[in-house]
C-alpha positions as a LaTeX table, in Angstrom:
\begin{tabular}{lrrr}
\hline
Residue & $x$ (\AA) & $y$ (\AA) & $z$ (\AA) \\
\hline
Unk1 & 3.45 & $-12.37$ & $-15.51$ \\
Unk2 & 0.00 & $-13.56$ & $-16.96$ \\
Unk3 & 0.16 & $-17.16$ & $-18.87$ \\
Unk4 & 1.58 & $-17.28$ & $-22.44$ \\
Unk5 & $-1.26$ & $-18.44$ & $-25.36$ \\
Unk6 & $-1.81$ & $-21.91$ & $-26.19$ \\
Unk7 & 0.92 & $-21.28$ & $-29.89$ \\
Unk8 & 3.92 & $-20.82$ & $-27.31$ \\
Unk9 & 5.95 & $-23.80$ & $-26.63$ \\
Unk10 & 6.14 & $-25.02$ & $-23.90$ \\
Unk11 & 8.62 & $-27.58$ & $-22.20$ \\
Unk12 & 7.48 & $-29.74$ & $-19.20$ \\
Unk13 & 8.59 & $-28.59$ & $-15.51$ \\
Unk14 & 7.18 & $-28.66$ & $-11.96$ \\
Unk15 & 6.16 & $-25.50$ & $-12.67$ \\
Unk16 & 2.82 & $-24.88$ & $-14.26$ \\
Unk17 & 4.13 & $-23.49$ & $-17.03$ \\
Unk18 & 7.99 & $-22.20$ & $-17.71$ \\
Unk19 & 7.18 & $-19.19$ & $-20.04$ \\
Unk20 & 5.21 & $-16.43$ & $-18.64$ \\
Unk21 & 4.92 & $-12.62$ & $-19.51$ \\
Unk22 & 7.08 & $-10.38$ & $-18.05$ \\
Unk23 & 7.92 & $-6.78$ & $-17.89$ \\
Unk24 & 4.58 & $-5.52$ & $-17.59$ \\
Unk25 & 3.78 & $-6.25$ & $-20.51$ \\
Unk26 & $-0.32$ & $-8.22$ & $-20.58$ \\
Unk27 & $-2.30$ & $-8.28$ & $-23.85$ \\
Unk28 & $-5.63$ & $-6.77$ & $-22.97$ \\
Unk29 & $-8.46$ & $-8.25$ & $-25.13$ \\
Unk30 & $-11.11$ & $-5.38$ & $-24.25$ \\
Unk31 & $-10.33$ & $-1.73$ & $-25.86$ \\
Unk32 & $-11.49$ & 0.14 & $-22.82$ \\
Unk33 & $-8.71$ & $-1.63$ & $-20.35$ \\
Unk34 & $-6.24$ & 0.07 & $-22.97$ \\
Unk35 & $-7.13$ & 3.70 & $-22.02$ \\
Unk36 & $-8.18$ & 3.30 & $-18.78$ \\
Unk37 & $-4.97$ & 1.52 & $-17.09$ \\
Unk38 & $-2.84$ & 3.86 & $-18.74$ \\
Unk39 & $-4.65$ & 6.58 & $-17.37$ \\
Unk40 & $-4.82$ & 5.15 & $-14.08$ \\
Unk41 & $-1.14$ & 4.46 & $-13.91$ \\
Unk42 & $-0.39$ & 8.39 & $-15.22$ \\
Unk43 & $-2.19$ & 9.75 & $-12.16$ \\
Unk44 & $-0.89$ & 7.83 & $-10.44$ \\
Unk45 & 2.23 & 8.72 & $-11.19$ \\
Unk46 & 1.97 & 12.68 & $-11.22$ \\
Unk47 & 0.21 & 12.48 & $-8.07$ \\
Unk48 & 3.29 & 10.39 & $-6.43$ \\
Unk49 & 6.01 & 12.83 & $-7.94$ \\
Unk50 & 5.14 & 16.00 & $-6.62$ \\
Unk51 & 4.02 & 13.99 & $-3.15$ \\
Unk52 & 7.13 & 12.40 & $-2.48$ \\
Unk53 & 9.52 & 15.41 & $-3.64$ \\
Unk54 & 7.33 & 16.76 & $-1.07$ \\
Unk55 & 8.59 & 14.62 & 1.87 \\
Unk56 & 12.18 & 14.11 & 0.24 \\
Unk57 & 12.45 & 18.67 & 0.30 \\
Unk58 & 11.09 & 18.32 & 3.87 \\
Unk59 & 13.28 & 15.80 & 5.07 \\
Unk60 & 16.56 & 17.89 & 3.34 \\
Unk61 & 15.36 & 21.13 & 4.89 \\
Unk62 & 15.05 & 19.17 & 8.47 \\
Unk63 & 18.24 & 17.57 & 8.16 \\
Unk64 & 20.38 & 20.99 & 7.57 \\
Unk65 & 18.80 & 22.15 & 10.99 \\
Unk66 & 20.09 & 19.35 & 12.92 \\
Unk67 & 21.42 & 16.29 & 12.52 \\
Unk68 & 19.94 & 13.52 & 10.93 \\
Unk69 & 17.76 & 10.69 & 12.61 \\
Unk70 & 17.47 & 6.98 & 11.43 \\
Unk71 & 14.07 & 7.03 & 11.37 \\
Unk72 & 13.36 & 10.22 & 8.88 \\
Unk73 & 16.67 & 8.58 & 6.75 \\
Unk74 & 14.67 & 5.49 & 6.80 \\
Unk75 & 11.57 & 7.58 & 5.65 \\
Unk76 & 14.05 & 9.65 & 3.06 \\
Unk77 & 14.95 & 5.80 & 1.95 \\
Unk78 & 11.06 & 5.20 & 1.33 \\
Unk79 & 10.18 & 8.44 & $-0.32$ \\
Unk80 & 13.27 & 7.86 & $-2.58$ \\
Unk81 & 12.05 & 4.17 & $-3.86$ \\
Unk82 & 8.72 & 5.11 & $-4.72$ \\
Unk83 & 10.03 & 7.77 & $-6.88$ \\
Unk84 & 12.63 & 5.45 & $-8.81$ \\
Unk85 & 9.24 & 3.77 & $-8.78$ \\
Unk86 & 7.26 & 6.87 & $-10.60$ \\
Unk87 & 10.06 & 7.84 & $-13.07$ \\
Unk88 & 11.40 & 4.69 & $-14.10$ \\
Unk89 & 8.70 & 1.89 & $-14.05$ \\
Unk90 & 5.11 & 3.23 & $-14.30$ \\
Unk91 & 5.96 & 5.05 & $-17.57$ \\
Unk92 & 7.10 & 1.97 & $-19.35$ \\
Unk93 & 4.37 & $-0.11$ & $-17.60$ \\
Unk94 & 1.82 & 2.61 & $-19.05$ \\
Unk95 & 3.66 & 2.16 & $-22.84$ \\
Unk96 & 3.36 & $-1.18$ & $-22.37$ \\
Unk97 & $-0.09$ & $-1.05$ & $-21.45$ \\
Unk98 & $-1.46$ & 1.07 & $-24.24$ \\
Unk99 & $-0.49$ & $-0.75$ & $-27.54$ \\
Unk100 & 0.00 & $-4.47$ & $-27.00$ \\
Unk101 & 2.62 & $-4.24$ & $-30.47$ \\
Unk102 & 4.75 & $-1.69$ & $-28.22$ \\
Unk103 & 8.57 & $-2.71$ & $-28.42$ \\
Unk104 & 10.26 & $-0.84$ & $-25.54$ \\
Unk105 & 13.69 & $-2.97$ & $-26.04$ \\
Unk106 & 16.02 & $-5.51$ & $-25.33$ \\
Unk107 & 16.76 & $-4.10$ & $-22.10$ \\
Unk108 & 13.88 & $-3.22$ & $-20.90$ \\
Unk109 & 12.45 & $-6.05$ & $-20.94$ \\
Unk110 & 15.25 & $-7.95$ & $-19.38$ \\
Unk111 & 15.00 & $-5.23$ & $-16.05$ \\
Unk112 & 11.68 & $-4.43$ & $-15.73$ \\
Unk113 & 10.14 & $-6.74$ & $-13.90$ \\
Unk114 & 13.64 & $-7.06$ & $-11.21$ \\
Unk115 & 13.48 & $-2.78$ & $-11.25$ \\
Unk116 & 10.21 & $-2.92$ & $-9.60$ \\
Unk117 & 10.44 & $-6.11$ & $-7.67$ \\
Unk118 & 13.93 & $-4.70$ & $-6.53$ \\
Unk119 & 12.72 & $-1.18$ & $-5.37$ \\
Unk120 & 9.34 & $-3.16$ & $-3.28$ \\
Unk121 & 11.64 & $-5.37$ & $-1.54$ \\
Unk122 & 13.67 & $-2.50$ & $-0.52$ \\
Unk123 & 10.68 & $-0.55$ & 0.76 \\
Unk124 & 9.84 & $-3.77$ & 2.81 \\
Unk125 & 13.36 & $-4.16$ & 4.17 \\
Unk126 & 13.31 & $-0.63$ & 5.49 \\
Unk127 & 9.51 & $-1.21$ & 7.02 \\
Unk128 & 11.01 & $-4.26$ & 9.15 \\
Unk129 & 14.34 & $-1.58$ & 10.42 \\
Unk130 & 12.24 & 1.37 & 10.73 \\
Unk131 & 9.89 & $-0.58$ & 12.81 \\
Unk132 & 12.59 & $-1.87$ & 15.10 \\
Unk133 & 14.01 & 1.99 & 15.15 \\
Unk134 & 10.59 & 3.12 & 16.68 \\
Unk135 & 10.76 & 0.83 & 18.93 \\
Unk136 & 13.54 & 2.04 & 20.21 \\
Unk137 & 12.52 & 5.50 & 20.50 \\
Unk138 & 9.25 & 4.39 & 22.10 \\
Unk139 & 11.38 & 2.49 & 25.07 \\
Unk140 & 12.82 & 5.64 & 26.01 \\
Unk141 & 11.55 & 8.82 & 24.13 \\
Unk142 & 13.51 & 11.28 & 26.15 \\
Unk143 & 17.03 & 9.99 & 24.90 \\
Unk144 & 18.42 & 10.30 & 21.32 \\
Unk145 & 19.41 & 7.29 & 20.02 \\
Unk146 & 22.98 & 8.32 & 18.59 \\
Unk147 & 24.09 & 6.71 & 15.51 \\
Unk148 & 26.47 & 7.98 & 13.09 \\
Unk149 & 25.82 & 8.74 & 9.85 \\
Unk150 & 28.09 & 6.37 & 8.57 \\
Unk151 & 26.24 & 3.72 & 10.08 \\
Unk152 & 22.63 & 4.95 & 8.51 \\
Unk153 & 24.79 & 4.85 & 4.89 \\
Unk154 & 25.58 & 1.56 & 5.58 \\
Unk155 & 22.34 & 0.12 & 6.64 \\
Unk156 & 20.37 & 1.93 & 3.58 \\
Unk157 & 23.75 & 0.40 & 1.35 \\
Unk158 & 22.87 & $-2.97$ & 2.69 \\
Unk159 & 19.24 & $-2.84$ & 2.24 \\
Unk160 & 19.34 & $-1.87$ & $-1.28$ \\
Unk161 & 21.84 & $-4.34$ & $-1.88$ \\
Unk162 & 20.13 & $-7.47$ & $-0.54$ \\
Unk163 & 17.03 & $-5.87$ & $-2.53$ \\
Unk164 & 18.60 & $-6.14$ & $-5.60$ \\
Unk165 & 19.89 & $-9.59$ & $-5.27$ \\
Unk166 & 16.69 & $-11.52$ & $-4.09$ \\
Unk167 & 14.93 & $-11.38$ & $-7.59$ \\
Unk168 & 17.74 & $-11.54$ & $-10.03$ \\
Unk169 & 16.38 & $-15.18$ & $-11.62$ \\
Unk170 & 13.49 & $-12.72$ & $-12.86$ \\
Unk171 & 16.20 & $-10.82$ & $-14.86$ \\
Unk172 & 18.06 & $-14.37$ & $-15.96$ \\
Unk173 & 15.27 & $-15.29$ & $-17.35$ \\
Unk174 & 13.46 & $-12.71$ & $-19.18$ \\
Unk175 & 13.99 & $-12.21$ & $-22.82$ \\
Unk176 & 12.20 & $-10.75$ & $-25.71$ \\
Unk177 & 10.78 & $-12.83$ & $-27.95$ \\
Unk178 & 9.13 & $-13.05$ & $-31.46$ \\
Unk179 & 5.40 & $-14.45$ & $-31.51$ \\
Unk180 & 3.01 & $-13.92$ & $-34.19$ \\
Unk181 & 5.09 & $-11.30$ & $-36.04$ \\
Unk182 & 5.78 & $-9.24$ & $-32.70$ \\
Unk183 & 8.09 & $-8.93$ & $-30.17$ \\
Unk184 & 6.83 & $-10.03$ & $-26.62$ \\
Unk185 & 8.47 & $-9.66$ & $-23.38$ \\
Unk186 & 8.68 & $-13.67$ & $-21.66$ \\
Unk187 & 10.37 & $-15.51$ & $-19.04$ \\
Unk188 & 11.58 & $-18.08$ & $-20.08$ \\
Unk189 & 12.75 & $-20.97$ & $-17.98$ \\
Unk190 & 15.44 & $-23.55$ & $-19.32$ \\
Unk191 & 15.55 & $-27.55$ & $-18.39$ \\
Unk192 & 18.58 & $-27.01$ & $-16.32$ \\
Unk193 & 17.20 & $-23.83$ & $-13.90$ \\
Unk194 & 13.56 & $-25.58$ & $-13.60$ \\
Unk195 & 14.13 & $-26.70$ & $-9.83$ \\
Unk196 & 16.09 & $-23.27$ & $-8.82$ \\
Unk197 & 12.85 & $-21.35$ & $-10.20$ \\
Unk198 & 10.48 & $-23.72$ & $-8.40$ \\
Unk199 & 12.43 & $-22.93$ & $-5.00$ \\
Unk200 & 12.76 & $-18.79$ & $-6.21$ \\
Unk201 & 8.93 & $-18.65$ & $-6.32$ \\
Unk202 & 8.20 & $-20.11$ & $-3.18$ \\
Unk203 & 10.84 & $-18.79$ & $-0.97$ \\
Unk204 & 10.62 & $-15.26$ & $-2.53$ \\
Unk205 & 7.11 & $-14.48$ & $-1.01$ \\
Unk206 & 7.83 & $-15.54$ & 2.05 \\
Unk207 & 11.28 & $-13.35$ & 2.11 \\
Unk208 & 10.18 & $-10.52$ & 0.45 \\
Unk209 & 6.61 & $-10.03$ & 2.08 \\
Unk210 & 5.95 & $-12.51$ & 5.00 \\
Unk211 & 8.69 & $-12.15$ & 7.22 \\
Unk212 & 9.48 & $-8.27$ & 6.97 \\
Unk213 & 5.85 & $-7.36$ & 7.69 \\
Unk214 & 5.71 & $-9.92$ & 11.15 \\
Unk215 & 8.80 & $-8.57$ & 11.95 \\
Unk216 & 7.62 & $-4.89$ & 11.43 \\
Unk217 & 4.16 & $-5.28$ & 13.11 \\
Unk218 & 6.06 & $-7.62$ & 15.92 \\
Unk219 & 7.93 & $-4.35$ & 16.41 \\
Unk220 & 5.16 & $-1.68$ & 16.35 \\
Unk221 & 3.11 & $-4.07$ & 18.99 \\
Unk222 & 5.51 & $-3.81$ & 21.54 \\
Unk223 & 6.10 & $-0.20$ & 20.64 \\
Unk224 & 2.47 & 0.90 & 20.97 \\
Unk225 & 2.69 & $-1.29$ & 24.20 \\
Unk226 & 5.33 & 0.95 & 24.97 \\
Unk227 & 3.54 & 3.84 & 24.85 \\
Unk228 & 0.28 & 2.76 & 26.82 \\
Unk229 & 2.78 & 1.79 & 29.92 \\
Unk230 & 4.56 & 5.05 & 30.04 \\
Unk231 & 3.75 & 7.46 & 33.08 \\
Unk232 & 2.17 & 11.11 & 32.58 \\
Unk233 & 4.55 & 13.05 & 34.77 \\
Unk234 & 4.84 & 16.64 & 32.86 \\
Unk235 & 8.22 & 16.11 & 31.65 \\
Unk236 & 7.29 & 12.76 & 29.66 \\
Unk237 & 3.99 & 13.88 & 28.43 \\
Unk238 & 5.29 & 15.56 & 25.49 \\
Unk239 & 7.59 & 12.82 & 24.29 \\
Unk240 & 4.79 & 10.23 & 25.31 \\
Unk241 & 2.53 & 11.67 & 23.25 \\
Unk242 & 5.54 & 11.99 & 20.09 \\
Unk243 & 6.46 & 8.71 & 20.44 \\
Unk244 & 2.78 & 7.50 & 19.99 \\
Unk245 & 1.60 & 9.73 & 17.09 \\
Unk246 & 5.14 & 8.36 & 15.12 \\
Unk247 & 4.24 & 4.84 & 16.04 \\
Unk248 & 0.58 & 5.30 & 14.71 \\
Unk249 & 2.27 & 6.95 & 11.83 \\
Unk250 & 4.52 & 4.47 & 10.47 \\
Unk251 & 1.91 & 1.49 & 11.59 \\
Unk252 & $-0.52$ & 3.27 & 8.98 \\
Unk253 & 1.98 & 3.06 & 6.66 \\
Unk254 & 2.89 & $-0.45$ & 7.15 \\
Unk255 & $-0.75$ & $-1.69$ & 7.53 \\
Unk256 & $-1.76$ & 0.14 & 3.75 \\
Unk257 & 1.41 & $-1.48$ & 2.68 \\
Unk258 & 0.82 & $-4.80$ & 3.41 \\
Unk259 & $-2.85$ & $-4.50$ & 2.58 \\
Unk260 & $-2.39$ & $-2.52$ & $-0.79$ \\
Unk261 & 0.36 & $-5.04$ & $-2.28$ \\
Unk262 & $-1.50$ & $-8.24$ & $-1.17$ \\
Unk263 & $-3.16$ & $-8.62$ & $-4.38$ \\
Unk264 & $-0.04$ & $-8.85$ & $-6.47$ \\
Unk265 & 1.48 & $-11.97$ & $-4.23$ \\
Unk266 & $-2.01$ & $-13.41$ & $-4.57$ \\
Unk267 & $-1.83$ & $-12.70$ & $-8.64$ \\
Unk268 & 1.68 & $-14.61$ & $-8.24$ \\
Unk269 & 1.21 & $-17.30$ & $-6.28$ \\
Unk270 & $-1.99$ & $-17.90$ & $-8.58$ \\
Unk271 & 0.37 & $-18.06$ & $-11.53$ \\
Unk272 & 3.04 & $-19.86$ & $-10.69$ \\
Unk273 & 1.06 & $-22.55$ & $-8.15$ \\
Unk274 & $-1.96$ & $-22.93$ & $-10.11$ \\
Unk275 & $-2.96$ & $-26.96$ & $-10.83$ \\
Unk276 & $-2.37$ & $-27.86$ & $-14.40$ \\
Unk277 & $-5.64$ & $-27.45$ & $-16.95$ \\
Unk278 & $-6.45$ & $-24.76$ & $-14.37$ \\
Unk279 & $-7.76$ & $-21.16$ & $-15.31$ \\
Unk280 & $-5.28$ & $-18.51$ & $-14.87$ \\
Unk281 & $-5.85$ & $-15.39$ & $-13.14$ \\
Unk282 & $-8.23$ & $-12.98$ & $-15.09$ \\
Unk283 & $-6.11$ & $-10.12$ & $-17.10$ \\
Unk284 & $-8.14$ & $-7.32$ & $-15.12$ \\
Unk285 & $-7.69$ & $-9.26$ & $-11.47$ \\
Unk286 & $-3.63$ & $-8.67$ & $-12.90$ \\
Unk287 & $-3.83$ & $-5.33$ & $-13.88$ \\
Unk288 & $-5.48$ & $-3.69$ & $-11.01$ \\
Unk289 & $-3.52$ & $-5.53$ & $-8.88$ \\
Unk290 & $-0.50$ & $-3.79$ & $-10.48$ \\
Unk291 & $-2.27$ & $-0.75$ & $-9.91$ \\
Unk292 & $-2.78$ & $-0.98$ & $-5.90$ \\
Unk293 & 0.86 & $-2.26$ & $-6.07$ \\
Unk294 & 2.26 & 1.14 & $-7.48$ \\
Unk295 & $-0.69$ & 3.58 & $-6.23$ \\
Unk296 & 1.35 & 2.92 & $-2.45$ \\
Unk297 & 3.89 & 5.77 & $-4.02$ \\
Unk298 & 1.18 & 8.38 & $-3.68$ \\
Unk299 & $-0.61$ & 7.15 & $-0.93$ \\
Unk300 & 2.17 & 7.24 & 1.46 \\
Unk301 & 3.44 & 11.15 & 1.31 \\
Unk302 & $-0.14$ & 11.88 & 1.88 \\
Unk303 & $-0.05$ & 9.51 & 5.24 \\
Unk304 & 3.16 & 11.59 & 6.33 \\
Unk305 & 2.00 & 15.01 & 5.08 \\
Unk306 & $-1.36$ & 14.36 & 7.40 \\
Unk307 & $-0.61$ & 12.29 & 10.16 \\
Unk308 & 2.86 & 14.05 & 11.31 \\
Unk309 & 2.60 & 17.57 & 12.39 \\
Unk310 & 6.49 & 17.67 & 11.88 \\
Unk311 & 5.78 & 17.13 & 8.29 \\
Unk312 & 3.11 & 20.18 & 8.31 \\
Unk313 & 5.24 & 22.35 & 10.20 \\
Unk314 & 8.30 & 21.68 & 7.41 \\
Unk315 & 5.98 & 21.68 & 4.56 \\
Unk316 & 4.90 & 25.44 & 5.94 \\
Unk317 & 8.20 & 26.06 & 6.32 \\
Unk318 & 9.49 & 24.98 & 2.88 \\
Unk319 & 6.80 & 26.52 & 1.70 \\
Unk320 & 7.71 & 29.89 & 2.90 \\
Unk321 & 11.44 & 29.71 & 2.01 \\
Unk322 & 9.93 & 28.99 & $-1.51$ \\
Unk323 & 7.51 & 32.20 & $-1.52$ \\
Unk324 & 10.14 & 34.33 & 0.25 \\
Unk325 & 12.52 & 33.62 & $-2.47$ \\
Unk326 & 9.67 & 34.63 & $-5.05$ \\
Unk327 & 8.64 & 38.09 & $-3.13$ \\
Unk328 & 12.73 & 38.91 & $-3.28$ \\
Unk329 & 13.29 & 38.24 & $-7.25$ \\
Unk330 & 10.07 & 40.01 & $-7.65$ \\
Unk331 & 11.51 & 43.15 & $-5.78$ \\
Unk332 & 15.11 & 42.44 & $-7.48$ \\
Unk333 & 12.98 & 42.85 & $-10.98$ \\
Unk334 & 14.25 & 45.25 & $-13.30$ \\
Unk335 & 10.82 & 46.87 & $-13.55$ \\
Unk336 & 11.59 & 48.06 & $-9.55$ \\
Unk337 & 14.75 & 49.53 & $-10.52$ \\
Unk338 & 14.07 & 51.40 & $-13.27$ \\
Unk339 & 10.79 & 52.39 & $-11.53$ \\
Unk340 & 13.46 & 53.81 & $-8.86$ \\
Unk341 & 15.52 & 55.22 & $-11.26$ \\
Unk342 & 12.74 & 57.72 & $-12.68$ \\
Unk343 & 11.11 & 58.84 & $-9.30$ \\
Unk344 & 15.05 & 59.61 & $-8.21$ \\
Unk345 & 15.92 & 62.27 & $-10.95$ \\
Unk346 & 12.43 & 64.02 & $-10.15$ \\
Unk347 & 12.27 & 64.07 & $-6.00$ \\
Unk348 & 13.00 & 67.28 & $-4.90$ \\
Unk349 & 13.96 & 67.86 & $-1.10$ \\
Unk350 & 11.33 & 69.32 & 0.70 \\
Unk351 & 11.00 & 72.50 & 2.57 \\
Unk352 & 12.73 & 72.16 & 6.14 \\
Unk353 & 14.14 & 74.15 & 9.08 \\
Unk354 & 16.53 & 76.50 & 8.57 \\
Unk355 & 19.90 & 74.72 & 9.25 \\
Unk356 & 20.96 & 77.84 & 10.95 \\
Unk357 & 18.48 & 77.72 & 13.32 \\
Unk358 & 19.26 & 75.74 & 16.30 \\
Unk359 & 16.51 & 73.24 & 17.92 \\
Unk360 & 15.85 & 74.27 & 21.49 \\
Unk361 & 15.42 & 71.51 & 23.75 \\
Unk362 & 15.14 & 69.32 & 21.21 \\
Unk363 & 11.87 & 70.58 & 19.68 \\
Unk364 & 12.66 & 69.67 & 16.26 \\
Unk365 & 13.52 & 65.95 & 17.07 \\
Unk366 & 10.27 & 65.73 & 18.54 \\
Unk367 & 8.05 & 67.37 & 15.77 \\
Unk368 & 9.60 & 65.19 & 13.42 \\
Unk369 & 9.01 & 61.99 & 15.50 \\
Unk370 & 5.17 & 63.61 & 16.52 \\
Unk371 & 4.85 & 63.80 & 12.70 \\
Unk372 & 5.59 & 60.06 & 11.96 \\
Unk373 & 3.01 & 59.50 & 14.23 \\
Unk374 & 0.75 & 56.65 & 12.05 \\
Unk375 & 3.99 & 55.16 & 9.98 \\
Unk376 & 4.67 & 51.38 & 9.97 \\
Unk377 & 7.37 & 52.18 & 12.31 \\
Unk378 & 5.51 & 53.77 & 14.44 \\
Unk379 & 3.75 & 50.69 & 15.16 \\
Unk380 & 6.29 & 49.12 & 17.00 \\
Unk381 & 6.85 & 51.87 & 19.35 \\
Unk382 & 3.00 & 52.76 & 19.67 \\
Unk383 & 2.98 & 56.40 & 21.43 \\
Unk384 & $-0.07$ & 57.30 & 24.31 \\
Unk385 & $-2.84$ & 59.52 & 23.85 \\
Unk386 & $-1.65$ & 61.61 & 26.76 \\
Unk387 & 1.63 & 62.15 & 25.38 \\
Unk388 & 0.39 & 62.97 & 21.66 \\
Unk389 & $-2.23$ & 65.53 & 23.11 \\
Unk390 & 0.85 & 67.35 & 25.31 \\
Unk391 & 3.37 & 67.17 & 22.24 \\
Unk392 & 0.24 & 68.58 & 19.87 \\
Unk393 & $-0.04$ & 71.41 & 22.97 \\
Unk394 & 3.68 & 71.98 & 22.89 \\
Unk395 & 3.86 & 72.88 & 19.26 \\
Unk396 & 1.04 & 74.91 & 18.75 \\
Unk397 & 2.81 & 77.13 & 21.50 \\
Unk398 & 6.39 & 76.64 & 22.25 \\
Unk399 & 7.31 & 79.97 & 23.11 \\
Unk400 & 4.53 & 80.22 & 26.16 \\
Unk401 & 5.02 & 76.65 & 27.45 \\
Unk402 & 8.85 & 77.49 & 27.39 \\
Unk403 & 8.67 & 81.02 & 29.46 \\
Unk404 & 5.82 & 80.37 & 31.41 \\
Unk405 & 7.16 & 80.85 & 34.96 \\
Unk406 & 3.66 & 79.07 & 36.51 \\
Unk407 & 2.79 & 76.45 & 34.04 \\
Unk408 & 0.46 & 74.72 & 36.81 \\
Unk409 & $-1.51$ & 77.42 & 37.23 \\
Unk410 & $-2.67$ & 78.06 & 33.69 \\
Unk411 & $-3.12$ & 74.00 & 33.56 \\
Unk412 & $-5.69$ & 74.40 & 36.53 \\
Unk413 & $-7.38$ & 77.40 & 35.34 \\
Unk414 & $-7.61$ & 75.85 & 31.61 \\
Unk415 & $-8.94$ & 72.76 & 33.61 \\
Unk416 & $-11.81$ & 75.02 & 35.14 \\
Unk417 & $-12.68$ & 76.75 & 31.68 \\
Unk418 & $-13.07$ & 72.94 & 29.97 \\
Unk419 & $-15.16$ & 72.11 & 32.68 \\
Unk420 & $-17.47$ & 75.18 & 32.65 \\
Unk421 & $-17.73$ & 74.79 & 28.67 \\
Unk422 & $-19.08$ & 71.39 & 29.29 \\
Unk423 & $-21.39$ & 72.29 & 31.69 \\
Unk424 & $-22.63$ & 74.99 & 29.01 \\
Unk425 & $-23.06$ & 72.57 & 26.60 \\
\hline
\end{tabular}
């Protein structure tokens, strides 16, 4: 996007100049910018993958417990165009970054510039609906707003659609070109399109990034509105305090959004609206305003991973699923079962009760369960002091406790004889 040098052609136009760079692609003149953007822009890009497969696992693992919602589709529809973002545009931005003689092809060059413009204006799109959709909820947080899933297909169909269309001159256009012995990456801009491209650049601002914002912060006004005028009865204090934390939610969002992508509409209206004679925009002002532009994919998962406690609560919960399925290959190991199989061959039963013996009233049932007394299981059906101290009592001797005719009076006199014994001691 930065100005072509002074040996390019150039054909007069309303435009300040018809050729520009394209596809990412900026000749740095200082060595340092060439290891430090493509640093930047790797970070960035690691950071952003594992963030937004993050959100996209919790959003999956919420929708198989119930049924889907337009706003977490609409947040499923963010999450999945800043990682088209990550895997398909940063890396060649990076390569193009790092050696200014890098040839990344025909068509890459050609879609670069429309990929990324493409998957912004669809994040913008689905600000403005997802706005509007809280909203909604905020009006009235106690009923579900019921729409089909059909209806959320079409609506995310529609917004990628229109997306895709707005800044297809950029990929008319674009072409690589030979200068100096390499191959450079240009938009070029014929006689005939001149007055099309002059409307494109003005009009596709205001589309793309003026009117989906008002309409998005028009929404989360009245929204937030919404949720100061609501009573605090105890049945609507819950879903009062919901509706607000998801409108302060998505308003973060919106507001880094807006703020955060600001300096690449200021890079291009300084291109493309500069006077002629008049200095274009400094190659680091364009760089780093590149890098705020894509640094939004990683900054956003973190703004739904902290301000959403439905987020934490999935992320435990995927989180567990993920360490539960770990704990049962680990006990599924081979290691476990051949451990098994050699302590098998080896056990030897131990020494019991005479089967032919009979239990009397149950006595053996209630050794055995007096001697698990202290076993995990035993935990869950904790057993009193009193009634260990009797059972210990009853097996030290059965046979007395069984035929003693008077049991009460050897408990009192056995009371007396503790109590003297004390007083001895």
């Amino acid at each position: 996007m930065e100005k072509t040098p002074a040996n390019v052609s150039t054909m007069n136009s309303s435009l300040p100049r018809e050729t520009h760079y394209a596809g990412g692609f900026q000749p740095l003149q200082v060595d340092e910018w060439t290891f430090v953007i493509p640093t930047l822009l790797v970070l960035i890009c690691l950071i952003g993958l594992v963030g937004n497969l993050c959100v996209i696992a919790i959003l999956l693992h919420n929708a198989r417990k119930a049924k889907p919602s337009l706003i977490h589709s609409l947040i499923l529809n963010l999450s999945f165009s800043d990682l088209l973002l990550l895997m398909f545009s940063v890396p060649f931005r990076a390569a193009a970054y790092s050696r200014s003689t890098l040839n990344l092809g025909w068509f890459v060059c050609r879609t670069a510039d429309w990929f990324t413009h493409s998957c912004m204006s669809a994040k913008s799109i689905t600000i403005a609906i997802v706005a509007s959709a809280c909203f909604l909820y905020a009006s009235n947080p106690a009923k579900q707003v019921n729409i089909s899933q059909l209806a959320i297909c079409a609506v995310m169909m529609c917004t990628w659609l229109v997306a895709a269309i707005l800044p297809l001159p950029e990929w008319f256009f674009t072409d690589a070109k030979q200068i100096d012995g390499s191959i450079v990456c240009l938009i070029s801009i014929p006689v005939q399109a001149q007055e099309l491209m002059a409307i494109f650049v003005k009009l596709y601002p205001i589309v793309v990034y003026c009117i989906p914002f008002t309409i998005a912060f028009f929404y989360f006004w009245r929204a937030h509105a919404q949720c100061q005028r609501r009573g605090t009865k105890t049945q609507n204090l819950r879903n009062q305090i919901r509706s607000k934390r998801l409108t302060m939610m998505l308003l973060s969002v919106s507001v880094t959004f807006a703020i955060m992508w600001l300096p690449e509409w200021i890079s291009w209206l300084w291109i493309w609206h500069q006077p002629p004679g008049a200095l274009p925009p400094p190659q680091a002002f364009v760089s780093l305003a590149q890098i705020s532009m894509f640094s939004l994919s990683c900054i956003n998962p973190l703004i739904f991973l902290v301000m959403s406690e439905e987020f934490k609560e999935g992320f435990k919960d995927v989180w567990k699923r993920l360490t539960s399925k770990k704990s049962l290959a680990v006990h599924d190991s081979p290691d476990q079962g051949a451990l098994n199989s050699e302590v098998l061959p080896d056990s030897t039963p131990s020494p019991g009760p005479d089967p032919e013996q009979h239990p009397t009233n149950g006595f053996v049932e209630k050794s055995y369960s007096q001697e698990n007394i202290g076993s995990p299981d035993s935990k869950e059906n904790p057993v009193l002091p009193d009634v260990e101290q009797f059972w210990h009592e009853r097996e030290a001797h059965p046979s007395d406790h069984d035929n003693d005719p008077i049991p009460w009076e050897h408990q009192e006199q056995n009371t007396v004889s503790s109590e003297k014994s004390v007083t001895k001691i």
